[in-house]
C-alpha positions as CSV (number, residue, x, y, z in Angstrom):
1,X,-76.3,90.9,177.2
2,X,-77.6,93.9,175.4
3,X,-80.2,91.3,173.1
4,X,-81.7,90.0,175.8
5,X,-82.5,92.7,177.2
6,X,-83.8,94.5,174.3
7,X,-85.6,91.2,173.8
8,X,-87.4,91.1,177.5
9,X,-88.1,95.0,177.1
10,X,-89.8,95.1,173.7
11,X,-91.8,91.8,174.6
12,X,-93.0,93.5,178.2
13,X,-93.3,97.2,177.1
14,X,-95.5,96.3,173.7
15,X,-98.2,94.0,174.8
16,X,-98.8,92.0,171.5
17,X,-95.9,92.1,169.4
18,X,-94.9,88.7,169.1
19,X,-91.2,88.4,169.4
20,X,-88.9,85.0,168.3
21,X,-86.8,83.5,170.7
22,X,-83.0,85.0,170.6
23,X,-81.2,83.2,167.9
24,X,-77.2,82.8,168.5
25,X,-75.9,83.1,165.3
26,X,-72.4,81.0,165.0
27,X,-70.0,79.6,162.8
28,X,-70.9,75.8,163.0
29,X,-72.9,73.9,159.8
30,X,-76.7,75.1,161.2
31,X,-75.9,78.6,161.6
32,X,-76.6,79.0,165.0
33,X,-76.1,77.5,168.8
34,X,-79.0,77.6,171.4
35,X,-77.2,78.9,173.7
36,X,-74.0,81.6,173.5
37,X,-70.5,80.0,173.2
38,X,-67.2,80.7,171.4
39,X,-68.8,80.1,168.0
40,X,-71.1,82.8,168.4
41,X,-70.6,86.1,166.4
42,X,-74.1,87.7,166.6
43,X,-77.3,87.0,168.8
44,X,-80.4,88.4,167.6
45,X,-83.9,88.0,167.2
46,X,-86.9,89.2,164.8
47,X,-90.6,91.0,165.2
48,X,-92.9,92.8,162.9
49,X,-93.3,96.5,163.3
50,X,-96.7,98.1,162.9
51,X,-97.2,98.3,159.6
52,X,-96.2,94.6,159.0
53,X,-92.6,94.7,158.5
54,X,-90.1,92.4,159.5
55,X,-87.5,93.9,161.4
56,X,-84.2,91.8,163.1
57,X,-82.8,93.3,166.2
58,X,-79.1,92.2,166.4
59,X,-76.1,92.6,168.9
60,X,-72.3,91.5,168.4
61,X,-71.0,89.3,171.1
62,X,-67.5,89.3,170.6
63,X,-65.3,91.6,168.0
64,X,-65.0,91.1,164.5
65,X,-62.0,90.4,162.3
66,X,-60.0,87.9,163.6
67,X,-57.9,86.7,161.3
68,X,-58.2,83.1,161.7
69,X,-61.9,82.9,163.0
70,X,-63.2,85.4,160.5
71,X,-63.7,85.3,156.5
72,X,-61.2,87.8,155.2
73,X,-62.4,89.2,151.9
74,X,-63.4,91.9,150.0
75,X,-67.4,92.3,149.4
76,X,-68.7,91.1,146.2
77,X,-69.6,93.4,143.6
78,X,-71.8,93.4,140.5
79,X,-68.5,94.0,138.1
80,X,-66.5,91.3,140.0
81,X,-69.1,88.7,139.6
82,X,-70.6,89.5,136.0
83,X,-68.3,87.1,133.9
């Protein structure tokens, strides 16, 4: 899995930068599994860069746009929501 290893080599290669466990992000009512299963969408996990920012590294697991699983709408905008 392309997060985990991402996660193990910016943890190793850094010395320092304090990484969060990977989060499974999934559609149940918490928003996220601990560990991957058909739920999961998205695994990803966060650290601050050197300046102090807070960056989110984050890797599909399966493909987007299913028809059933996924939400099938068009994006929000400013006109559509202003009443």
């Amino acid at each position: 899995m392309a997060c985990a290893q991402f996660h193990r080599q910016i943890y190793s290669i850094t010395k320092g930068v304090k990484v969060t466990p990977i989060l499974h992000h999934a559609d149940v009512p918490s928003g996220f599994v601990p560990e991957v299963d058909e739920t999961t969408f998205i695994s990803s996990f966060y650290f601050f860069d050197p300046d102090g920012i807070l960056l989110e590294f984050a890797a599909y697991v399966r493909e987007l746009g299913d028809s059933v699983r996924d939400i099938q709408h068009q994006p929000a905008t400013a006109a559509s929501v202003s009443g």
